[in-house]
TORTOR-866514 format. One line per field, with one value per residue (C-alpha): x, y, z negated. Coordinates in nm, 3 decimals. Last residue first. Example, Ala and Ser with C-alpha at 12.3 -4.5 7.8 and 13.67 -1.06 7.14 Angstrom:
east = c(1.367 | 1.230)
north = c(-0.106 | -0.450)
up = c(-0.714 | -0.780)
END
This chain:
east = c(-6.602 | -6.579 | -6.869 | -6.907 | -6.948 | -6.767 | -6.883 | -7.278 | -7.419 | -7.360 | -7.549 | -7.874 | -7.800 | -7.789 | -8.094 | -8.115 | -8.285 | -8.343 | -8.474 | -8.255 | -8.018 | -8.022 | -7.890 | -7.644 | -7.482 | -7.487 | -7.292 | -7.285 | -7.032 | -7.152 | -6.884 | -6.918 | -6.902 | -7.119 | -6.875 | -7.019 | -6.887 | -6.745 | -6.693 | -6.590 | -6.720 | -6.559 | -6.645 | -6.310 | -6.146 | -5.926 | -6.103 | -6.347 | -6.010 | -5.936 | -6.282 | -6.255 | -5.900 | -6.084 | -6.352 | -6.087 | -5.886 | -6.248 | -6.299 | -5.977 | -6.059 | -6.456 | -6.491 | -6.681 | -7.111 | -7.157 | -7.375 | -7.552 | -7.277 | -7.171 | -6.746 | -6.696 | -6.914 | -6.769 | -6.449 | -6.671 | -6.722 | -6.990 | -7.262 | -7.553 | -7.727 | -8.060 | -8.199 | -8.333 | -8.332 | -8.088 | -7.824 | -7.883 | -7.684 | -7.371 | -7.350 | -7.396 | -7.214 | -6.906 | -6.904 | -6.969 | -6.656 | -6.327 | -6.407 | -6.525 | -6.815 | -6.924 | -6.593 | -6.367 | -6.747 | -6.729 | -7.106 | -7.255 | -7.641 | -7.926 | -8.241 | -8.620 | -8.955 | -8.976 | -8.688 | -8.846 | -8.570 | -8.641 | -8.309 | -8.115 | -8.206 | -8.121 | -7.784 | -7.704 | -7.710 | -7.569 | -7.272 | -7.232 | -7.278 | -6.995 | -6.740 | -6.753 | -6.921 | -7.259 | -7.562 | -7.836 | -7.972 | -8.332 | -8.403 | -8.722 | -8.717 | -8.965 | -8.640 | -8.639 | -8.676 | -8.358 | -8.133 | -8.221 | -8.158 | -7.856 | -7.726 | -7.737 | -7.594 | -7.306 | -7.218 | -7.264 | -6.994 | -6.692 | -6.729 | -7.129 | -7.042 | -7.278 | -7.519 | -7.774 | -8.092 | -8.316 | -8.672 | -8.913 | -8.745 | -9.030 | -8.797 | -8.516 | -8.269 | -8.377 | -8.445 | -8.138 | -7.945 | -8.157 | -8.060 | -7.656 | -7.685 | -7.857 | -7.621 | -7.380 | -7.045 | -6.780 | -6.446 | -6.484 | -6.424 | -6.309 | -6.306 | -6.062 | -6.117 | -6.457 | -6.385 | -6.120 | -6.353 | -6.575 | -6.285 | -6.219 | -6.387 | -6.353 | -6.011 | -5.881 | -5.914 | -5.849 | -5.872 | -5.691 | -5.686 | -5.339 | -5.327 | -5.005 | -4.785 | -4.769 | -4.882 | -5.240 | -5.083 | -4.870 | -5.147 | -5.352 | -5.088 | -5.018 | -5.387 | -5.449 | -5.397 | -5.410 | -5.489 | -5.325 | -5.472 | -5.263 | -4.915 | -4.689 | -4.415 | -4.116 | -4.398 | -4.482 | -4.135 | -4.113 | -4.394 | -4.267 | -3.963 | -4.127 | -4.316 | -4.056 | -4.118 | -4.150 | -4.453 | -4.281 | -4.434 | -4.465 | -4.498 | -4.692 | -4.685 | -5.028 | -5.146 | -5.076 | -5.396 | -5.606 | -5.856 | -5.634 | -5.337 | -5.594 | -5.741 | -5.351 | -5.305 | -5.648 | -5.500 | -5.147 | -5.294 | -5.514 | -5.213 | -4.991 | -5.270 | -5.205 | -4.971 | -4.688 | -4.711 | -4.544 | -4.802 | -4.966 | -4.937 | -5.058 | -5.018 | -5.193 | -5.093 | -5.221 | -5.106 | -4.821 | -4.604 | -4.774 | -4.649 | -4.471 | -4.544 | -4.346 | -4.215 | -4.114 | -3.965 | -3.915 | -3.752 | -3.416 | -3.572 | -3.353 | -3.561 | -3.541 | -3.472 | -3.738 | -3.816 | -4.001 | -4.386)
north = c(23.269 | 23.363 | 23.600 | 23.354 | 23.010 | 22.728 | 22.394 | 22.431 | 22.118 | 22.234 | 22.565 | 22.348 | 22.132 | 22.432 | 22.597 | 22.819 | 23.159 | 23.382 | 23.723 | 23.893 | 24.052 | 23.726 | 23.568 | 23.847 | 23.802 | 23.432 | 23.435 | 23.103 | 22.874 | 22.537 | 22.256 | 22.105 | 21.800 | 21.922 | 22.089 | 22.194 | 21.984 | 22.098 | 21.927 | 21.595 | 21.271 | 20.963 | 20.557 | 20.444 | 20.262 | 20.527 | 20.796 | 20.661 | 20.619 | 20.977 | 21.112 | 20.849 | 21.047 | 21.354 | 21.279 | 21.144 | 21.481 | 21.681 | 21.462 | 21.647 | 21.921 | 21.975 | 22.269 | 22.571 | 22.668 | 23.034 | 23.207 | 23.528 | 23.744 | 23.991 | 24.045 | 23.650 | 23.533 | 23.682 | 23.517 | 23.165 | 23.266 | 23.089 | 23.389 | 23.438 | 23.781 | 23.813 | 24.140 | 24.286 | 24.681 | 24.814 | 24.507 | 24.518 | 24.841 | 24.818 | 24.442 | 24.481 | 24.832 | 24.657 | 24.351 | 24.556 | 24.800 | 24.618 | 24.295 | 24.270 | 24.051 | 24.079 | 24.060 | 23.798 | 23.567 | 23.350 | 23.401 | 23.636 | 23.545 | 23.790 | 23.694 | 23.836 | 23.690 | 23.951 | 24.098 | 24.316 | 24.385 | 24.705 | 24.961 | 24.656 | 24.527 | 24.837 | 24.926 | 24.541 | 24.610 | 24.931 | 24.780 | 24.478 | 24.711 | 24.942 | 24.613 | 24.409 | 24.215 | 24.193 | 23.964 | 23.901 | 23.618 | 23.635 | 23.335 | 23.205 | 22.985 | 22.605 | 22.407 | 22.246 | 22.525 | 22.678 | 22.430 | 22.426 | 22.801 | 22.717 | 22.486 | 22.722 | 22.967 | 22.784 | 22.725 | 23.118 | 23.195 | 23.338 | 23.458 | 23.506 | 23.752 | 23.745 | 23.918 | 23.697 | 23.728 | 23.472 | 23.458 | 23.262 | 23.284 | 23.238 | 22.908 | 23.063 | 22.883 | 22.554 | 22.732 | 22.864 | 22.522 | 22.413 | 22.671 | 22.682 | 22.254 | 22.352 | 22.570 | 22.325 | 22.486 | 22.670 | 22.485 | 22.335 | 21.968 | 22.038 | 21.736 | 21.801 | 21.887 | 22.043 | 22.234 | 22.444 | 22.520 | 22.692 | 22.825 | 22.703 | 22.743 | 22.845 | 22.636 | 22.381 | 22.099 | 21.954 | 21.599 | 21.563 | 21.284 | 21.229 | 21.165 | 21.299 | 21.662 | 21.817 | 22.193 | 22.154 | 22.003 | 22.315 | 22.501 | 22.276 | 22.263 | 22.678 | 22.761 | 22.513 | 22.151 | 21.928 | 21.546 | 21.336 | 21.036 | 20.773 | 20.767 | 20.464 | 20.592 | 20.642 | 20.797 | 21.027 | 21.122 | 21.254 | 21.436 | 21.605 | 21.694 | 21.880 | 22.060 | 22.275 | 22.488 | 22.876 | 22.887 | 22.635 | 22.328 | 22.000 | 21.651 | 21.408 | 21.027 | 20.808 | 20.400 | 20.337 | 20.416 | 20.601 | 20.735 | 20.781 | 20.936 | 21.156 | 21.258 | 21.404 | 21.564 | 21.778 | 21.822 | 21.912 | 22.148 | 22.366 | 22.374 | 22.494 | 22.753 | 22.950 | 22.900 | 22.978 | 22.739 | 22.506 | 22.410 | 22.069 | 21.820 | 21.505 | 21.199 | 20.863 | 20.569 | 20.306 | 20.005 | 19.901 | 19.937 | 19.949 | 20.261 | 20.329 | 20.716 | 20.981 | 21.388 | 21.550 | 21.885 | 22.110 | 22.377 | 22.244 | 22.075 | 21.721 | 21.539 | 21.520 | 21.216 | 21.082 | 21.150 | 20.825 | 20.879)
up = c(-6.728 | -6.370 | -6.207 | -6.014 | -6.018 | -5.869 | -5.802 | -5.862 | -6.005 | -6.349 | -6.273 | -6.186 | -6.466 | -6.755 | -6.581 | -6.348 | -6.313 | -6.000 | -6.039 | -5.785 | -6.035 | -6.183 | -5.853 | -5.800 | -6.138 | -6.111 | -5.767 | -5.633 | -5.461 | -5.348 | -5.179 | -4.865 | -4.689 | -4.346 | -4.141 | -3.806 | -3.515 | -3.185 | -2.843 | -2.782 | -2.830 | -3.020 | -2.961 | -2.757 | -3.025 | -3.097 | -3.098 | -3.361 | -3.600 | -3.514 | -3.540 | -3.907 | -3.973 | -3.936 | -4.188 | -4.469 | -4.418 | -4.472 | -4.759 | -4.906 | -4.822 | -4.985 | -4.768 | -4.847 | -4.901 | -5.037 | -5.237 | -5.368 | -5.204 | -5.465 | -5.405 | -5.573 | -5.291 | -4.983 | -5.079 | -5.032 | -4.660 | -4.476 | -4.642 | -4.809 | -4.865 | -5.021 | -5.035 | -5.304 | -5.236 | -5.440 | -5.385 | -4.988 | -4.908 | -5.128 | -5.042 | -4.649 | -4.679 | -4.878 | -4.573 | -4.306 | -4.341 | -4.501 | -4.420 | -4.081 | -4.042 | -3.667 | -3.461 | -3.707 | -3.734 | -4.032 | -4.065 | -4.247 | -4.357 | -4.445 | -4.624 | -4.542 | -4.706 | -5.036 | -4.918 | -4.627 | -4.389 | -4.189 | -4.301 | -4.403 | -4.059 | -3.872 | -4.029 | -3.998 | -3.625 | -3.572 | -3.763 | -3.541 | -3.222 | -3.375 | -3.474 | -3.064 | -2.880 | -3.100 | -3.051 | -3.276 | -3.419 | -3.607 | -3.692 | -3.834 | -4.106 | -4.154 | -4.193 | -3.875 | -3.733 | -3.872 | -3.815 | -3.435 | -3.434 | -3.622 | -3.402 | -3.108 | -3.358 | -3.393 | -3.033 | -2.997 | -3.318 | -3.172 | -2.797 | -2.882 | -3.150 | -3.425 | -3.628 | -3.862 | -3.984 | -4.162 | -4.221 | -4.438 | -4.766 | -5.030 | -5.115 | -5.242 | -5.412 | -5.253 | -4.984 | -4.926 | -5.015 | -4.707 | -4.482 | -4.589 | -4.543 | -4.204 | -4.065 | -4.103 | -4.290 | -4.057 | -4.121 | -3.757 | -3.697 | -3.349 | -3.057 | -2.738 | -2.394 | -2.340 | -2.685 | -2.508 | -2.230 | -2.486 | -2.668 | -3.024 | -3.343 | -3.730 | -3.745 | -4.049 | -3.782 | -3.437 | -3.310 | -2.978 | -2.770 | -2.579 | -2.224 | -2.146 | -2.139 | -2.512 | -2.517 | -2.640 | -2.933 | -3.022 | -2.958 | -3.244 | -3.460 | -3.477 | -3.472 | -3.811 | -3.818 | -3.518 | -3.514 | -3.231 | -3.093 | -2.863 | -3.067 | -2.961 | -3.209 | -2.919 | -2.706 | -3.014 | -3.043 | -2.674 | -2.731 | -3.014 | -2.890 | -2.578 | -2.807 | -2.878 | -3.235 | -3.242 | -3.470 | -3.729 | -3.767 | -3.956 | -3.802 | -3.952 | -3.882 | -3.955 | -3.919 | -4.304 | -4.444 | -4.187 | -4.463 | -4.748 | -4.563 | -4.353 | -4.709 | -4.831 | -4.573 | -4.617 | -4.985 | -4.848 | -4.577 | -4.800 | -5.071 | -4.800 | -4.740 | -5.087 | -5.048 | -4.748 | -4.404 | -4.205 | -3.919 | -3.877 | -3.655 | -3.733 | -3.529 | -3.517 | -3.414 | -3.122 | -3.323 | -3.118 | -3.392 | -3.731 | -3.899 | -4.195 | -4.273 | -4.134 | -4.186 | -3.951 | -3.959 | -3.671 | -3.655 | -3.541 | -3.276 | -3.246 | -3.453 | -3.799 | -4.003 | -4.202 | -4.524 | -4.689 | -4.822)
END
């Protein structure tokens, strides 16, 4: 990878492939960032390059950048799909002027009318990989509940109440706009939940998990009486969550690059997609507390484990 010359925004850097001219290229904006999320980005970076080979150009960042000077690059570079990063790459890509495609990534979700327009590989693992990998653990599960915010989460849940037939669970989804609904809510299913059938999940929801009140009173409330809890967030797993499912992010680069590839010859959709290469989290502490016991292959197919060695 060469350093090319920057263009005329002084915060802006860019940094470029070799590209084919007249290819149809792809771009990927991405926004300059501290670890441990530069890390993130360079491994997700670092699965575009292997995936789209030598048809990419990256631009980095800053919040405050002119995306005026982008799009006039990506004429120059014949770009037709763009792939955004984070919040700060995917507004600045919403800014440029044309009739680029946009793939984001390395977001939760977009707006409903947002997702009309472009194509989100969300960071929020399948509903039905967390379901199945439940049962697996689990399998006298029968019923699953889960609080969310329909502003953040309601195309996930729509996929989860597919998920969860599929998988022989009923789900019990409930709907909170805002942090006191969300805690009234958990207060009444740890106060009914019967764990001998009953799990909860927390999704990566900003209104209905907040981390400093309903995550310790989910914990501190379901570890005396048995319930499971699994949740989206790996962090969630290290403070007592049984387990967690997280991106692989380097296949996650790969996976964007083939939207971007499919984009490009016409074949894509839009709207937003679940993440489904993942990586397994579990809580060994919690899962003995709960009477589960694994062997040394089922813990060797786990990726991380918790509490560490």
């Amino acid at each position: 990878m060469r350093l090319a010359a920057d263009l005329p925004s002084r915060n802006l850097l860019r940094l470029a492939a070799e590209t084919v001219v007249g290819s149809g290229n792809i771009a990927v904006i991405y926004p300059e960032s501290a670890e441990p999320f530069r890390s993130v980005f360079t491994q997700i970076l670092d699965g575009i390059d292997d995936k789209a080979k030598n048809r990419v150009v990256r631009y980095m960042v800053s919040a405050n950048v002119n995306p005026q000077d982008i799009a006039n690059d990506l004429r120059r570079q014949d770009v037709k799909v763009v792939i955004a990063l984070g919040r700060n790459g995917l507004k600045t890509a919403m800014a440029l002027n044309g009739d680029l495609k946009i793939i984001a990534g390395g977001l939760l979700s977009v707006p409903e009318a947002d997702g009309r327009k472009l194509t989100l590989l969300s960071l929020a693992p399948a509903p039905s990989l967390l379901f199945d990998k439940l049962k697996t653990l689990m399998p006298e599960v029968t019923r699953v509940h889960v609080v969310f915010d329909p502003r953040n989460s309601g195309w996930l849940i729509r996929l989860a109440k597919e998920s969860a037939r599929a998988a022989g669970l009923e789900l019990v989804a409930e709907e909170a706009g805002d942090l006191a609904t969300a805690l009234a809510r958990y207060q009444s299913i740890l106060a009914t939940a019967d764990p001998r059938r009953d799990a909860l999940w927390l999704p990566q929801d900003v209104t209905t998990v907040d981390e400093s009140t309903v995550l310790p009173l989910v914990l501190q409330e379901s570890w005396p009486k048995g319930l499971a809890v699994f949740s989206s967030n790996l962090s969630h797993v290290k403070r007592g969550a049984l387990f967690s499912l997280y991106p692989d992010t380097t296949q996650l680069g790969r996976n964007l690059a083939s939207l971007a590839l499919d984009s490009l010859s016409g074949s894509g959709a839009l709207g937003q997609l679940p993440l489904r290469d993942v990586l397994v989290a579990v809580n060994l502490r919690t899962a003995s507390h709960l009477g589960l016991r694994f062997s040394s292959r089922q813990q060797q197919s786990f990726n991380l484990t918790f509490p560490e060695p």
